[in-house]
Legacy VTK file of the C-alpha trace (Angstrom):
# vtk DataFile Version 3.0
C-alpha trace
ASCII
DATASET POLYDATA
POINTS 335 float
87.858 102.539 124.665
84.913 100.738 125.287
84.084 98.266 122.020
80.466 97.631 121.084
78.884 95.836 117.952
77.148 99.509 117.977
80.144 101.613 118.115
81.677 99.456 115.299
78.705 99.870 112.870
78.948 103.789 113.772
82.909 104.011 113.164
82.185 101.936 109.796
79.359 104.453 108.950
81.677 107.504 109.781
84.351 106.058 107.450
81.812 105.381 104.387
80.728 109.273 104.825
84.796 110.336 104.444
85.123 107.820 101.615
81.485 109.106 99.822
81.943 112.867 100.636
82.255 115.033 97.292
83.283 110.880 95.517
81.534 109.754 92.239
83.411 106.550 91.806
81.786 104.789 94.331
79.233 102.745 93.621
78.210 100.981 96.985
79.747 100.057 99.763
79.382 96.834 102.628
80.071 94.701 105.431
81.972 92.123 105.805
83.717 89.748 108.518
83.434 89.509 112.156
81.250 93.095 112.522
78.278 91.319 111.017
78.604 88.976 114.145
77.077 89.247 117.642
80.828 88.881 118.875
83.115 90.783 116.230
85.554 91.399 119.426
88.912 88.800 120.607
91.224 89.398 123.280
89.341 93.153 122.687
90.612 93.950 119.195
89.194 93.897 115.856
88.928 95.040 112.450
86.173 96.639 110.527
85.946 94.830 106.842
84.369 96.835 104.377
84.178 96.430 100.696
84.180 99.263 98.395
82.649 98.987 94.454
83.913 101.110 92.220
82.335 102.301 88.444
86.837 102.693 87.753
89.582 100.389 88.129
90.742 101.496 91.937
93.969 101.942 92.383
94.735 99.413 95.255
93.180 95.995 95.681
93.475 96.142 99.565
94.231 98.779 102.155
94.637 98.276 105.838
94.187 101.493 108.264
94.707 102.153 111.820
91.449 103.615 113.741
92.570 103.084 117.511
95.408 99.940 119.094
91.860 98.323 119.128
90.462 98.459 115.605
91.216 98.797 112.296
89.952 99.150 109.062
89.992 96.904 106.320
89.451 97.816 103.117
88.722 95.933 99.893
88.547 97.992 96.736
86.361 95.647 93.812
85.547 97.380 89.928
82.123 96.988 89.229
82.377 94.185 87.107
83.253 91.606 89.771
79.840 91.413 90.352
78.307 91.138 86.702
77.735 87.466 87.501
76.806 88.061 90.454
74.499 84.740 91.263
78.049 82.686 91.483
79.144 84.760 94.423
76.673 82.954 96.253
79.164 80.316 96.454
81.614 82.454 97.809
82.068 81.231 101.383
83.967 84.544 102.303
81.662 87.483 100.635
78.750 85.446 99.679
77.342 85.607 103.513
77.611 89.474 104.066
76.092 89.381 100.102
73.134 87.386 101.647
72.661 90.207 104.614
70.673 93.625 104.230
72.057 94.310 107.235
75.810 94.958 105.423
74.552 97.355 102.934
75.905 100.965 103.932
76.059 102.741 101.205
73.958 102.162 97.841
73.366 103.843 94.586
70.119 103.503 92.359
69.722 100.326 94.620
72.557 98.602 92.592
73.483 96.867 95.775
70.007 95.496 97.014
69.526 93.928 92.891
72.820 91.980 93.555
72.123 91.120 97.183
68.623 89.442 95.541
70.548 87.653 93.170
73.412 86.092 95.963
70.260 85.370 98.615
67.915 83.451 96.171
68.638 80.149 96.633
71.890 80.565 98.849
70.974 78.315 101.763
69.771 75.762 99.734
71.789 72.329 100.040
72.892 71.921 96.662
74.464 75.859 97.314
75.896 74.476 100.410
77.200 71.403 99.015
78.897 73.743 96.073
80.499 76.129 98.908
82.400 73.752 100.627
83.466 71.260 97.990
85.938 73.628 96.770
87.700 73.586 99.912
87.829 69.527 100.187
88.930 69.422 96.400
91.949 72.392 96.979
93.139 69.957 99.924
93.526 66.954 98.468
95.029 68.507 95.902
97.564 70.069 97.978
97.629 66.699 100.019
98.692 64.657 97.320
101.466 67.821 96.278
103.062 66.977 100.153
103.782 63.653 99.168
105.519 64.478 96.548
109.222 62.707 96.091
110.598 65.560 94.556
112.962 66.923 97.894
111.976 70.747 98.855
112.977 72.540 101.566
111.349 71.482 104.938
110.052 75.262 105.110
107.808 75.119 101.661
106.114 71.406 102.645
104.824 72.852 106.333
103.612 76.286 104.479
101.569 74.031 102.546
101.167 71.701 104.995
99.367 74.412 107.259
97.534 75.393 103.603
95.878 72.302 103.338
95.138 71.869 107.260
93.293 75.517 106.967
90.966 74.385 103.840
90.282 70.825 105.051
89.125 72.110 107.974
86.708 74.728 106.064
85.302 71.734 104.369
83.577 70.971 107.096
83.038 74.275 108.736
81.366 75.794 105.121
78.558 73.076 106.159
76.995 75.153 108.565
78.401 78.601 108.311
80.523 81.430 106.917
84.698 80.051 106.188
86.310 79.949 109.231
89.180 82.634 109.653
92.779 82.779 110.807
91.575 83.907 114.334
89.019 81.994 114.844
89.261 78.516 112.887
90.015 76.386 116.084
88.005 78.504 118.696
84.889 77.495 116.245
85.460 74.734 114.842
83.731 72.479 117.447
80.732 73.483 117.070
80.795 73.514 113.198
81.782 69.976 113.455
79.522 68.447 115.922
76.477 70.314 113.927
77.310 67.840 110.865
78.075 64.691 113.683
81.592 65.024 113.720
82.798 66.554 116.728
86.101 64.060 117.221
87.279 65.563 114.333
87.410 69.366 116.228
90.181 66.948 118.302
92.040 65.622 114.992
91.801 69.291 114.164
94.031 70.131 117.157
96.300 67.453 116.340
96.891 68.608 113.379
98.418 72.181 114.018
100.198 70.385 117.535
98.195 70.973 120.051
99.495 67.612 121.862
103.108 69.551 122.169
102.026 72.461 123.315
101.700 74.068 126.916
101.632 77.599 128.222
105.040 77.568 129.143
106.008 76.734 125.173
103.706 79.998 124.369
105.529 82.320 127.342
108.648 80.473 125.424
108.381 81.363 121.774
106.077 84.758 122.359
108.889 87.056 121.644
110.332 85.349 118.496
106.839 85.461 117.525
106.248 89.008 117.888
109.642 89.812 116.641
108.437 87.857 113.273
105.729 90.032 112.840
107.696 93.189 113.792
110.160 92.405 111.127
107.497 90.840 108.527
105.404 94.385 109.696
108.522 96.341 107.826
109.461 94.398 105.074
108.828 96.462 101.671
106.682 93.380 100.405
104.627 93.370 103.755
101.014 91.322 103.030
98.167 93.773 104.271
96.841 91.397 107.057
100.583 91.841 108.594
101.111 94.969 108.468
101.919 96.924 111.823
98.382 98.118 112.642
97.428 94.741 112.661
100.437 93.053 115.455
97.149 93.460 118.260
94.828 91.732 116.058
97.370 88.700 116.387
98.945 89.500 119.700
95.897 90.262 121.559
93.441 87.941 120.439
95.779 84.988 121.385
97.179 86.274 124.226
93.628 86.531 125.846
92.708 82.680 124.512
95.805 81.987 126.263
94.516 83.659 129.371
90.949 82.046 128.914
92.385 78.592 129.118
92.207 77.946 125.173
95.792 77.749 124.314
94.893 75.538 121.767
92.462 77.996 120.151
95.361 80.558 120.414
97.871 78.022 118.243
96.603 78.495 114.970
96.576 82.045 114.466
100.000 81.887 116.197
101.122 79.860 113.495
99.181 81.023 110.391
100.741 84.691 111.241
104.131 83.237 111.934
103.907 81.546 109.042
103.479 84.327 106.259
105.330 86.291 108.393
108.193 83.584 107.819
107.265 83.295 103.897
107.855 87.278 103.842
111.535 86.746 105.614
112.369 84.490 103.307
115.750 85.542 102.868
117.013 86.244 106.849
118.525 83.511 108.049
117.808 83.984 111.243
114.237 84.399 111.316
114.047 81.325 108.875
116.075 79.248 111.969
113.542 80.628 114.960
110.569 79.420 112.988
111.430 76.038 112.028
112.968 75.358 115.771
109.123 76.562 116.966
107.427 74.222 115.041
110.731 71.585 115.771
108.645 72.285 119.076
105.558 71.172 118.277
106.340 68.021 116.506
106.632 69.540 112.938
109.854 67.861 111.522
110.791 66.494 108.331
111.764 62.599 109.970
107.780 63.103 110.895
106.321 63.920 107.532
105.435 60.932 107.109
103.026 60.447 109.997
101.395 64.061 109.682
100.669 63.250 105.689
98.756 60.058 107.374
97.119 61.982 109.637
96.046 64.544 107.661
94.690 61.776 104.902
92.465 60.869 107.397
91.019 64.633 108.478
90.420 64.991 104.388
88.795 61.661 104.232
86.028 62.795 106.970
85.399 66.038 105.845
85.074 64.190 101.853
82.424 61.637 103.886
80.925 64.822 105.122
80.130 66.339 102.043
78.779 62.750 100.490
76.629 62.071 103.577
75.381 65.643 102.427
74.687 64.815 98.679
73.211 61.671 100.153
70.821 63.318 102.755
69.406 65.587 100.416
69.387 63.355 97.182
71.432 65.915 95.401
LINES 1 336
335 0 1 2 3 4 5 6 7 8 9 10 11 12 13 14 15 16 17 18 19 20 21 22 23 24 25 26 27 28 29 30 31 32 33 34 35 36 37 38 39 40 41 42 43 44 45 46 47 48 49 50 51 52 53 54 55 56 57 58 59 60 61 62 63 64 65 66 67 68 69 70 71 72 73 74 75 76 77 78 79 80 81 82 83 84 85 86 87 88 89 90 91 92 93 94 95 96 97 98 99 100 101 102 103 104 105 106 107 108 109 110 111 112 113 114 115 116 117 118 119 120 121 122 123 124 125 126 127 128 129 130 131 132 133 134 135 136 137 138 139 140 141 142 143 144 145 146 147 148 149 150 151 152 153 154 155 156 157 158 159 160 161 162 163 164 165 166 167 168 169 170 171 172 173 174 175 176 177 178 179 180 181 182 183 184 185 186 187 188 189 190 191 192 193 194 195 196 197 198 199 200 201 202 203 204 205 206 207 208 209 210 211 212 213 214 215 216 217 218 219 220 221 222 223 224 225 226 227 228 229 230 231 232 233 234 235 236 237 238 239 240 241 242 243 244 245 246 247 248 249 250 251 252 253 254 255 256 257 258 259 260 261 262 263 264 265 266 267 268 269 270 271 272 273 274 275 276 277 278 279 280 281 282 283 284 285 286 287 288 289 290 291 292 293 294 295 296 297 298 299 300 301 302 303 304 305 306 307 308 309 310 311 312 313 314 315 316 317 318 319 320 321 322 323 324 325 326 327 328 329 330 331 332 333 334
C-alpha cells in the first residue's frame, strides 16, 4: 500500500463517518500526532491519532485499532468537560498544537470545536505560553532526578525506568522551545534540530549519551533484535497490555527502527528501542526471564548499577542546560 499524507487524512475521514453514522454522543472530533505533519510516515508505518469528545462519559479512555500492517488507529475518547477550561490546554505540549490547527478539525457540532480552537490559539505562540509549556517538563525531571539519587536501595530495574523517565522529559524541555513534545519514535531523530534552534546543538550529542549511544553498534541491534521483539510479543499478550503495545502496534516499533537502522541512524533507532522495551519490561514484571534479557541489554549499553553514579552526573548536567535554556528564555523576552 502506497502511504500518502492524503490517503491518511481520507482513511481518518472514512473512520469519523463510521464513528458519526446514526451517533449522538459525539460532539467533535480531531487530529492529532504525526498526520498533522508533512512526514507522518517511519520505516513506512504509522498511526492515525484522533480524538473523540463526547456529551457522556465514554466507556474507554483509549482504543488502539488495526487498519492495514502499515497503519493504525488511535483513538482517544475525552467527556466534554475536559475542555471547559479550555484556554489552559494551550499549554498542553501534546494536544495544545493540533488545538491550535483548523486543519485537525474533522468533525464539528454547532461549531463547538472552532470556539475552543479560538480559545487554545489566542495567545499560544506567545513566549510567556512557550516558556509555561516546557517548564513543566524541566521541573518533572529534576524532580525525578533528585528521586534517582535517592539512598533508599531499589531494585536496579525501577531506578533505569525512571532513569529513562527523566531522560525523555529533560529532553522535551528543550524540544517544547520550538515545537510540539517530542515522541517515543522520534525524540532522538529530532532532537538536533530542536536544540540547535535555541543554540544548543552539543546537547543533541549529550542526548545520545544519555540513552548509550557510545555502546552501541549495528551488530549489538542484529544482537538483541529478537529479545526485543519477543518483549513486545509477550508484553503484546499480557491481560494488562498498555494500548501503545498492543500487537497492532509491534510495526510501529519494529519498522520504524529497523529502517533508522538501515538509514545509518542507529542512534535515532535506540530510543524507541528502549522506551518500548522498557514498558514492555514494566508489563513482565513478574517473568523472570524477560526481567534477565532486559537488564543484560542495557548491561550492554553501559546501564549498570556500579555506574549510577556517573549517569546521575551526567544527566545533572543535560537538566542544568535545558533549566539555562528556559532562563535565557525568560531573559530574552523580559518575562
Amino acid at each position: 500500500m502506497y502511504i500518502s499524507s492524503e490517503l491518511l487524512n481520507k482513511l481518518a475521514r472514512e473512520e469519523v463517518a463510521r464513528a458519526t453514522r446514526g451517533q449522538h454522543d459525539i460532539v467533535a472530533i480531531y487530529l492529532t500526532g504525526s498526520a498533522l505533519t508533512e512526514e507522518p510516515l517511519l520505516g513506512g508505518t504509522t498511526d492515525i491519532d484522533l480524538v473523540f469528545v463526547h456529551k457522556e462519559d465514554p466507556p474507554i479512555e483509549r482504543e488502539v485499532r488495526r487498519l492495514s500492517y502499515e497503519v493504525s488507529y488511535d483513538i482517544q475518547h475525552h467527556h466534554q468537560s475536559f475542555y471547559t477550561f479550555h484556554r489552559r490546554l494551550r499549554l498542553n505540549p501534546w494536544l495544545g498544537p493540533a488545538l491550535s490547527s483548523h486543519q485537525a478539525i474533522l468533525y464539528d457540532t454547532d461549531h463547538w470545536l472552532e470556539f475552543i480552537q479560538a480559545g487554545v490559539s489566542s495567545s499560544y505562540d506567545r513566549p510567556e505560553t512557550v516558556h509555561a509549556r516546557a517548564l513543566p517538563f524541566a521541573e518533572r525531571a529534576r524532580q525525578q532526578w533528585f528521586d534517582l539519587g535517592d539512598p533508599q536501595e531499589i531494585q536496579y530495574s525501577a531506578w533505569a525506568d525512571l532513569y529513562f523517565k527523566t531522560v525523555f522529559n529533560a529532553a522535551n524541555a528543550i524540544a517544547a522551545i520550538s515545537g510540539p513534545a517530542l515522541t517515543t519514535r522520534r525524540l532522538l531523530l529530532d532532537f538536533g534540530p530542536r536544540a540547535e534552534s535555541v543554540g544548543r546543538l552539543p546537547q543533541a550529542g549529550a542526548l545520545a549519551r544519555l540513552v548509550g549511544t557510545e555502546e552501541a553498534s549495528l551488530d549489538l541491534y542484529q544482537e538483541w533484535r529478537p529479545c526485543w521483539e519477543a518483549a513486545l510479543t509477550a508484553a503484546g499478550q499480557a491481560p494488562d497490555c498498555p494500548p501503545s503495545l498492543l500487537p497492532v502496534r509491534k510495526p510501529y516499533y519494529l519498522a520504524a527502527c529497523d529502517a533508522m537502522v538501515e538509514s545509518g541512524s542507529l542512534h535515532a533507532a535506540l530510543w524507541p528501542l528502549l522506551e518500548s522495551w522498557r514498558l514492555a519490561a514494566q508489563t513482565l514484571n513478574e517473568d523472570a526471564a524477560q526481567q534477565e534479557a532486559w537488564l543484560a541489554f542495557l548491561a550492554e549499553l553501559g546501564f549498570k548499577p556500579e555506574n549510577k553514579t556517573a549517569l546521575i552526573s551526567a544527566l545533572d548536567a543535560f537538566i542544568d542546560e535545558a533549566q539555562n535554556v528556559l532562563t535565557e528564555w525568560k531573559t530574552n523576552y523580559g518575562l
